[in-house]
mmCIF entry with sequence, helices, sheets and N, C-alpha, C, O atoms, coordinates in Angstrom:
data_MODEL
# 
_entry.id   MODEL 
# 
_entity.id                         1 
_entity.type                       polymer 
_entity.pdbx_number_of_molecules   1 
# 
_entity_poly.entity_id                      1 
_entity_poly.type                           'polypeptide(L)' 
_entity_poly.nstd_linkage                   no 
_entity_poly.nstd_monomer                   no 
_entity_poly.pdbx_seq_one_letter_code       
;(UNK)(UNK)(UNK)(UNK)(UNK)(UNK)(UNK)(UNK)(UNK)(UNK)(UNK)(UNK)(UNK)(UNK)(UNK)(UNK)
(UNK)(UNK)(UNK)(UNK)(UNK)(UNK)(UNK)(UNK)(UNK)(UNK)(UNK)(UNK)(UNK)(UNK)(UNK)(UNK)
(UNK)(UNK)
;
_entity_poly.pdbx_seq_one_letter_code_can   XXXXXXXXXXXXXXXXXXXXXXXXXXXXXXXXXX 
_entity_poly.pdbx_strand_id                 A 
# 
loop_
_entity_poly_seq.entity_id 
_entity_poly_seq.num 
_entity_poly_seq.mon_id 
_entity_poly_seq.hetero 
1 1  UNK n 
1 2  UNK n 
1 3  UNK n 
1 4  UNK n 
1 5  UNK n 
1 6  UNK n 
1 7  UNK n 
1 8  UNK n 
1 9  UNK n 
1 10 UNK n 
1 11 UNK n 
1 12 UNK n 
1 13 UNK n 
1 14 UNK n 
1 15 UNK n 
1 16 UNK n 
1 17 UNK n 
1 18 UNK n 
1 19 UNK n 
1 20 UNK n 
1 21 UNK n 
1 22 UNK n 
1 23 UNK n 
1 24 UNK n 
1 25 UNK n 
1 26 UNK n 
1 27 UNK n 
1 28 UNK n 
1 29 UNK n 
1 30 UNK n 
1 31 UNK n 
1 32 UNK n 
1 33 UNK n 
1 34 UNK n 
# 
_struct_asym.id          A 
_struct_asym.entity_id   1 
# 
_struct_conf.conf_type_id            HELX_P 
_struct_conf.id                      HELX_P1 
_struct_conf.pdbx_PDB_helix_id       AA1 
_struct_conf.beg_label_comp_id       UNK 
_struct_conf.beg_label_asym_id       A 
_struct_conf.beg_label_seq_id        2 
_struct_conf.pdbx_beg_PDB_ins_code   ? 
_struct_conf.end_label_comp_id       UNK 
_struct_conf.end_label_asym_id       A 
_struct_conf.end_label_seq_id        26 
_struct_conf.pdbx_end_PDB_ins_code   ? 
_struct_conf.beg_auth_comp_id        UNK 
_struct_conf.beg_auth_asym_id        A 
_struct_conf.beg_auth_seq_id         2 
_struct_conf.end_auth_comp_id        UNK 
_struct_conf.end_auth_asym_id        A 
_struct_conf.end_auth_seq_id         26 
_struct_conf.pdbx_PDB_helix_class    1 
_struct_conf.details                 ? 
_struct_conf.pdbx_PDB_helix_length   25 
# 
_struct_conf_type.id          HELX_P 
_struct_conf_type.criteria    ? 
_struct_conf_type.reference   ? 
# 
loop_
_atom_site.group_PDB 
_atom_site.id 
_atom_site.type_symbol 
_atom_site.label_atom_id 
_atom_site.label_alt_id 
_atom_site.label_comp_id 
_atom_site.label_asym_id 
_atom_site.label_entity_id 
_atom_site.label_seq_id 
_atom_site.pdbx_PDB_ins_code 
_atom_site.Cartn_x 
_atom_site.Cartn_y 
_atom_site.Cartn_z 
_atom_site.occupancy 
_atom_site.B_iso_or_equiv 
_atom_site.pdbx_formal_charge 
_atom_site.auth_seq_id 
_atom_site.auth_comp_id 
_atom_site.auth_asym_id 
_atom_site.auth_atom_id 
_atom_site.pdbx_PDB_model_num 
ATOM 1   N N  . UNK A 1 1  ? -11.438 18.489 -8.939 1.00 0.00 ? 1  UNK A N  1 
ATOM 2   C CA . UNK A 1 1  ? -11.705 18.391 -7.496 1.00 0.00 ? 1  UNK A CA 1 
ATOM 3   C C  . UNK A 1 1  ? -11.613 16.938 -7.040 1.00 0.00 ? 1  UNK A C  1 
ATOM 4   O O  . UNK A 1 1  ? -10.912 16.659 -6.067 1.00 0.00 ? 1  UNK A O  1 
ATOM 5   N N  . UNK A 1 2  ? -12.253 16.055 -7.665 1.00 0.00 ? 2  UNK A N  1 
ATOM 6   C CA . UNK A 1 2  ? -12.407 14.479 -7.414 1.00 0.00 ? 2  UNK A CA 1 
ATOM 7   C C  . UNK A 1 2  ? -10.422 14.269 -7.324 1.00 0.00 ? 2  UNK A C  1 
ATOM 8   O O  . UNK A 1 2  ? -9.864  13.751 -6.356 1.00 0.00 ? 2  UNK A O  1 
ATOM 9   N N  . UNK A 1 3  ? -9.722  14.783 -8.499 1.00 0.00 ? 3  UNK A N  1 
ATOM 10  C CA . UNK A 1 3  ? -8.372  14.085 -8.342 1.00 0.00 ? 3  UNK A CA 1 
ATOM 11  C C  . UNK A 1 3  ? -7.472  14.394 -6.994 1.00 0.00 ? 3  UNK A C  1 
ATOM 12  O O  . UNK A 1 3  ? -6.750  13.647 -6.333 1.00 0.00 ? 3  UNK A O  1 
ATOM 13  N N  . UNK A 1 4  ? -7.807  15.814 -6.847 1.00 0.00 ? 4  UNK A N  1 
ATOM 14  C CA . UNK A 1 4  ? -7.036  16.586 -5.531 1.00 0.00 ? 4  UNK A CA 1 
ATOM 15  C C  . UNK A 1 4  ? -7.793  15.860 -4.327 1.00 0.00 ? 4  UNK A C  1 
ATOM 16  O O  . UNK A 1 4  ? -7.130  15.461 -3.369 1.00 0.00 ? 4  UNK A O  1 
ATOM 17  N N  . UNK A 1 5  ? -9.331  15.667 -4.372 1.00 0.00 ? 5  UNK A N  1 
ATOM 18  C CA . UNK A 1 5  ? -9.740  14.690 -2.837 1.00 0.00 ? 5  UNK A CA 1 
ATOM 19  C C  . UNK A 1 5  ? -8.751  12.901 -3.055 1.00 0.00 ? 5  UNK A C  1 
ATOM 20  O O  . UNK A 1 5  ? -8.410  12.347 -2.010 1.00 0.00 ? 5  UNK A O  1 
ATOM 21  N N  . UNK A 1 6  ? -8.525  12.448 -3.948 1.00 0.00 ? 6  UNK A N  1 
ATOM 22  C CA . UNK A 1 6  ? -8.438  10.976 -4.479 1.00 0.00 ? 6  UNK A CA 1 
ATOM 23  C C  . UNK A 1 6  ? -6.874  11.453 -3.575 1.00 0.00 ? 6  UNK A C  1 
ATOM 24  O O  . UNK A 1 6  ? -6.522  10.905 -2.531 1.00 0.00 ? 6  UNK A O  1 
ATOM 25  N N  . UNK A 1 7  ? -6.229  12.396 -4.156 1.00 0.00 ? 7  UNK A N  1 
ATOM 26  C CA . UNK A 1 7  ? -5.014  12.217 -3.466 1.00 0.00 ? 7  UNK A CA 1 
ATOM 27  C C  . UNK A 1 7  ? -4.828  12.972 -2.161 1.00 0.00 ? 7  UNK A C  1 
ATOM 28  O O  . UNK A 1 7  ? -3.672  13.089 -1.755 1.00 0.00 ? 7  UNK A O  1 
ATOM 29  N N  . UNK A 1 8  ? -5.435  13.295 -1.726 1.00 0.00 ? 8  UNK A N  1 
ATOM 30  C CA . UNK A 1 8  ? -5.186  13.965 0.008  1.00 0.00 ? 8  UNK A CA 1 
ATOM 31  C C  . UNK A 1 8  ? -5.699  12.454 0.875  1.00 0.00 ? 8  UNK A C  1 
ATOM 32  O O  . UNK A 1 8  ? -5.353  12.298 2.047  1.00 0.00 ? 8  UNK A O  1 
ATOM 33  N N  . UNK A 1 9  ? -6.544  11.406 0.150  1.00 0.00 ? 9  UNK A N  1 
ATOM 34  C CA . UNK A 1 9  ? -7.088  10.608 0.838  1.00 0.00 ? 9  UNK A CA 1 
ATOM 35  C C  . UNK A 1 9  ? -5.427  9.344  0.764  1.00 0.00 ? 9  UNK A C  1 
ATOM 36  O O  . UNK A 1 9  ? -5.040  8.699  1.739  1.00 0.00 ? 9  UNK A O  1 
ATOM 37  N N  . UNK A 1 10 ? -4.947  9.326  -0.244 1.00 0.00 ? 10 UNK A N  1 
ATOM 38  C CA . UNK A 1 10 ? -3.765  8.737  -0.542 1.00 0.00 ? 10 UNK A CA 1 
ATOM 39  C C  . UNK A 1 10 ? -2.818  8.630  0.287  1.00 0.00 ? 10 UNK A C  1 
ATOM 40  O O  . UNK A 1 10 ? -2.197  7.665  0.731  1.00 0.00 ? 10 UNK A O  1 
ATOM 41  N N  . UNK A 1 11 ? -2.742  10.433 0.559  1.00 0.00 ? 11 UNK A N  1 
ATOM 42  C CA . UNK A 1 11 ? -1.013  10.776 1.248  1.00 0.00 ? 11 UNK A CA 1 
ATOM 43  C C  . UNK A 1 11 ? -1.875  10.699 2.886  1.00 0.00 ? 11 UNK A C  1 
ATOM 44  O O  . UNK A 1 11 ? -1.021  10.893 3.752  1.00 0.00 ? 11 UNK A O  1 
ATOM 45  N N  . UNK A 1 12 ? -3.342  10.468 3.549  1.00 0.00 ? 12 UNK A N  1 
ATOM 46  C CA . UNK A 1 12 ? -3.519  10.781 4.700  1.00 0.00 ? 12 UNK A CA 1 
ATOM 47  C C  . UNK A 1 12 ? -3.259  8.511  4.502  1.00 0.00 ? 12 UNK A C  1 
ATOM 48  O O  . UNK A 1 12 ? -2.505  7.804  5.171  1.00 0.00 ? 12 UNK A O  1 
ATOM 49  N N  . UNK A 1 13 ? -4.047  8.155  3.572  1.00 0.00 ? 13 UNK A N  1 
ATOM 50  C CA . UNK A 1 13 ? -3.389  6.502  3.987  1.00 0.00 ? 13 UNK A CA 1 
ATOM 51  C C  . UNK A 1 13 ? -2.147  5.976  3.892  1.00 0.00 ? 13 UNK A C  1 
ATOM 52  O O  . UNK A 1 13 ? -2.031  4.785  4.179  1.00 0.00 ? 13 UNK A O  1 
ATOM 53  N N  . UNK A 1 14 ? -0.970  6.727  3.476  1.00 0.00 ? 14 UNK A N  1 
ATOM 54  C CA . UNK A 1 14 ? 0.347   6.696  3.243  1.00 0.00 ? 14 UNK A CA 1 
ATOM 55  C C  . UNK A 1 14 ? 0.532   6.979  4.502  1.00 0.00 ? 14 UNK A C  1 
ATOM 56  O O  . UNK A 1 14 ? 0.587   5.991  5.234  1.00 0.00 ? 14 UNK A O  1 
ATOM 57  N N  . UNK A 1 15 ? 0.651   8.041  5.019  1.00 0.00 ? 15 UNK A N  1 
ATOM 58  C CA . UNK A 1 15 ? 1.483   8.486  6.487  1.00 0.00 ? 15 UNK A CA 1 
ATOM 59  C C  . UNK A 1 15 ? 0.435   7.546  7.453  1.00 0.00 ? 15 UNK A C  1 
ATOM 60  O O  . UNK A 1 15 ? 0.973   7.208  8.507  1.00 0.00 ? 15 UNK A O  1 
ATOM 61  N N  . UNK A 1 16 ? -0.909  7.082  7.286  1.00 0.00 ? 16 UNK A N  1 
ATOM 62  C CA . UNK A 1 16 ? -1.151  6.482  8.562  1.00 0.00 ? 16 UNK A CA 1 
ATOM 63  C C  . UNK A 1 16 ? -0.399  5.153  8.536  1.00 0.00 ? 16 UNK A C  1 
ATOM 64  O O  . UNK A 1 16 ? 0.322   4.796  9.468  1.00 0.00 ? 16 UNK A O  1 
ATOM 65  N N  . UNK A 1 17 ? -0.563  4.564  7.625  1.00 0.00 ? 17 UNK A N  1 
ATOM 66  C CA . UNK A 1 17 ? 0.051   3.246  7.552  1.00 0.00 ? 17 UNK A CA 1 
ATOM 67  C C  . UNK A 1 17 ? 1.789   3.404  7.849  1.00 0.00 ? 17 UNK A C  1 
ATOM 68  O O  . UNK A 1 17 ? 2.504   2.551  8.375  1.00 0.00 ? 17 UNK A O  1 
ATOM 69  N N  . UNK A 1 18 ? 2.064   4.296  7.514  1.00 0.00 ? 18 UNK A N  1 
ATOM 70  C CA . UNK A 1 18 ? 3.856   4.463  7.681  1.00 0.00 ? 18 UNK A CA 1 
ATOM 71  C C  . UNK A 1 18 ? 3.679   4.748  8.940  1.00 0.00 ? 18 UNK A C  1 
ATOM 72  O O  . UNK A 1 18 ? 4.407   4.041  9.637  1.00 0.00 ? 18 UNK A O  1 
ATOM 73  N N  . UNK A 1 19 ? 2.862   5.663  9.700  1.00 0.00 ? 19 UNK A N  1 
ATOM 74  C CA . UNK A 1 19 ? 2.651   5.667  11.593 1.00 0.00 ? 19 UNK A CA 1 
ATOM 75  C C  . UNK A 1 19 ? 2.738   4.241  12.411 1.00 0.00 ? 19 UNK A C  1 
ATOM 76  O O  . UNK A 1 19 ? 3.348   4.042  13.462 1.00 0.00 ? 19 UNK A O  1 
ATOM 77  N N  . UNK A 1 20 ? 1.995   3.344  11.675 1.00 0.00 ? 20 UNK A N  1 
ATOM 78  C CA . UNK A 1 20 ? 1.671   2.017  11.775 1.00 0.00 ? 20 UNK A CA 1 
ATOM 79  C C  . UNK A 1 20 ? 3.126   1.594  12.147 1.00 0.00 ? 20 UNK A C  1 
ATOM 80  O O  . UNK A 1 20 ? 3.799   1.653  13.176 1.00 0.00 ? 20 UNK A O  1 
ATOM 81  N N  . UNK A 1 21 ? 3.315   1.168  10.949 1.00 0.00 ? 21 UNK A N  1 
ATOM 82  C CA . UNK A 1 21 ? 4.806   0.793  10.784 1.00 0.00 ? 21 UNK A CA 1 
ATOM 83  C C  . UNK A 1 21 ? 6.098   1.132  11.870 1.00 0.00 ? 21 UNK A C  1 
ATOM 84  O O  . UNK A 1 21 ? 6.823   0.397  12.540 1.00 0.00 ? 21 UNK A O  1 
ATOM 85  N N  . UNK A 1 22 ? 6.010   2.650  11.694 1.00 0.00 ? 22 UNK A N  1 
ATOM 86  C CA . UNK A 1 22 ? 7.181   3.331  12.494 1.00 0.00 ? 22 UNK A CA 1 
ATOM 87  C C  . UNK A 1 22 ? 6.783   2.482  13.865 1.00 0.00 ? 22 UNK A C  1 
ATOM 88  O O  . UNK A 1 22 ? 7.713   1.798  14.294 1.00 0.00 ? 22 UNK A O  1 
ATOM 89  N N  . UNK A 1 23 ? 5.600   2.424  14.583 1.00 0.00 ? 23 UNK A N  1 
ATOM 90  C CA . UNK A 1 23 ? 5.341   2.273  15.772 1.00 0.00 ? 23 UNK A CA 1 
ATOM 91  C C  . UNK A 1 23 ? 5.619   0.435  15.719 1.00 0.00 ? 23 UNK A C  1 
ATOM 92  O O  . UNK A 1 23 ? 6.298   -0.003 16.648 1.00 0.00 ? 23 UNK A O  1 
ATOM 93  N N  . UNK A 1 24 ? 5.392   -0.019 15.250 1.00 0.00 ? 24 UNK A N  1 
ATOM 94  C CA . UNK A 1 24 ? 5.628   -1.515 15.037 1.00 0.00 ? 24 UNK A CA 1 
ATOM 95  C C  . UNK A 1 24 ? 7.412   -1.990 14.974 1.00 0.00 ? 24 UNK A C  1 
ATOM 96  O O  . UNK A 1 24 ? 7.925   -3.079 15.232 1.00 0.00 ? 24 UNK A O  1 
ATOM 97  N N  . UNK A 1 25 ? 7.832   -1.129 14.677 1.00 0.00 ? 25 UNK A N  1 
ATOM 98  C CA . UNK A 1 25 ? 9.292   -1.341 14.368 1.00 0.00 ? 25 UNK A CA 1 
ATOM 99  C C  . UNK A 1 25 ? 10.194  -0.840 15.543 1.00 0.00 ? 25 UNK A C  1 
ATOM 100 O O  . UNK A 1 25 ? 11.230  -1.392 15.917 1.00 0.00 ? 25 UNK A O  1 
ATOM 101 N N  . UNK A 1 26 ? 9.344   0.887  16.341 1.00 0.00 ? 26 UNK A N  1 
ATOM 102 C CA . UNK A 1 26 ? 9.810   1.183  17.835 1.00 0.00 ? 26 UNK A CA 1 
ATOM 103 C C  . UNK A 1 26 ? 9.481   -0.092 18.776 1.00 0.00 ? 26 UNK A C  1 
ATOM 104 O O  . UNK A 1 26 ? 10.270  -0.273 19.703 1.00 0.00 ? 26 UNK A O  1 
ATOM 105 N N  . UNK A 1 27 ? 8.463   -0.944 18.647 1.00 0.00 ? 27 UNK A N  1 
ATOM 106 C CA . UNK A 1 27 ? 8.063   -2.138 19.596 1.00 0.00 ? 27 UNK A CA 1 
ATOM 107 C C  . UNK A 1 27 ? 9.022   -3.152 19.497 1.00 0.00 ? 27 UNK A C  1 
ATOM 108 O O  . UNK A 1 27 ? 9.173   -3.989 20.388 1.00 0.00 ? 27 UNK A O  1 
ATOM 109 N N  . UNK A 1 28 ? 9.890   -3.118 18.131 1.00 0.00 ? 28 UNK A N  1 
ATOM 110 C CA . UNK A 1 28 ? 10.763  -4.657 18.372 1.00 0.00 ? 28 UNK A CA 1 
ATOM 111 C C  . UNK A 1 28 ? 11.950  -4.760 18.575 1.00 0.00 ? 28 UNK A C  1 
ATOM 112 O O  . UNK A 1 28 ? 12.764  -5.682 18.634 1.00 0.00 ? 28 UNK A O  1 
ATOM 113 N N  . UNK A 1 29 ? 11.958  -3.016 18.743 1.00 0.00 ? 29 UNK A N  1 
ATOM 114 C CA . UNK A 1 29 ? 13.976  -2.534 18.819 1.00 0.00 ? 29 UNK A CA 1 
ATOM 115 C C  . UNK A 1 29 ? 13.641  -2.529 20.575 1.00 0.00 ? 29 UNK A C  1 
ATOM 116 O O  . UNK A 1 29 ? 14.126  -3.364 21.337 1.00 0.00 ? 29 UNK A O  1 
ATOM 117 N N  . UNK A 1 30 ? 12.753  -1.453 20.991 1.00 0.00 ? 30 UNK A N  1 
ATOM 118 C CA . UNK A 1 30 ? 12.364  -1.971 22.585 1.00 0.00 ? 30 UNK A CA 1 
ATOM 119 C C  . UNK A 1 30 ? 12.092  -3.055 23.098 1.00 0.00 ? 30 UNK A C  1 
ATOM 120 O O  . UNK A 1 30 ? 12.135  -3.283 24.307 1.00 0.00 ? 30 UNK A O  1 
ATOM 121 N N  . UNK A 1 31 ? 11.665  -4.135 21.901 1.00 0.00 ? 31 UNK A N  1 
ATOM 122 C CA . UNK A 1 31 ? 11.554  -5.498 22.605 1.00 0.00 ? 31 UNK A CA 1 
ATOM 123 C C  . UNK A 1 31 ? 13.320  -6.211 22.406 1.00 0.00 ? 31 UNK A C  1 
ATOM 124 O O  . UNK A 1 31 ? 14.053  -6.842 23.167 1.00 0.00 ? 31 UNK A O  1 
ATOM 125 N N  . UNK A 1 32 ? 13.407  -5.900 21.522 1.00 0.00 ? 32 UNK A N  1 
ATOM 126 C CA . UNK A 1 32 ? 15.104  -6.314 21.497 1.00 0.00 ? 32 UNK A CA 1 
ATOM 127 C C  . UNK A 1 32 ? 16.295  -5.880 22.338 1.00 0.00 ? 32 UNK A C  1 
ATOM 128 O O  . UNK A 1 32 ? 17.281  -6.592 22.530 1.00 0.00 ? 32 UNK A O  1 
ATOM 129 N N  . UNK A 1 33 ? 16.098  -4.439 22.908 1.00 0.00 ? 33 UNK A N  1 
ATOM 130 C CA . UNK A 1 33 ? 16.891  -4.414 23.853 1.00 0.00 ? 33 UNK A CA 1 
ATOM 131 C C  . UNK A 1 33 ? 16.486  -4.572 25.068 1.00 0.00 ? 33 UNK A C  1 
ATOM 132 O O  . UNK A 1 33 ? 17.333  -4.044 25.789 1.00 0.00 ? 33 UNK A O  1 
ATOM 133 N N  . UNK A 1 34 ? 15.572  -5.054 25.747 1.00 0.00 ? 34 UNK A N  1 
ATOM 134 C CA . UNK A 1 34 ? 14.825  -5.437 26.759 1.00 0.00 ? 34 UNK A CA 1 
ATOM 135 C C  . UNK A 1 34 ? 15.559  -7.031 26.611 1.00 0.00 ? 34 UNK A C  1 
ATOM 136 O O  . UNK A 1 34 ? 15.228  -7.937 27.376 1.00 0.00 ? 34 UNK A O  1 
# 
């Protein structure tokens, strides 16, 4: 049980941080073609 919570907590800080990202990278292509 501990390994299956260790990794749902993993893949939910994987995709937030890649949300992060994606949105950081839409800000500099919109700042670039601006």
């Amino acid at each position: 049980m501990i390994i299956v919570l260790i990794v749902w907590v993993g893949i939910f800080f994987y995709m937030f941080t890649l949300d992060k990202r994606l949105k950081n990278i839409e800000k500099e292509l919109s700042g670039d073609k601006k």
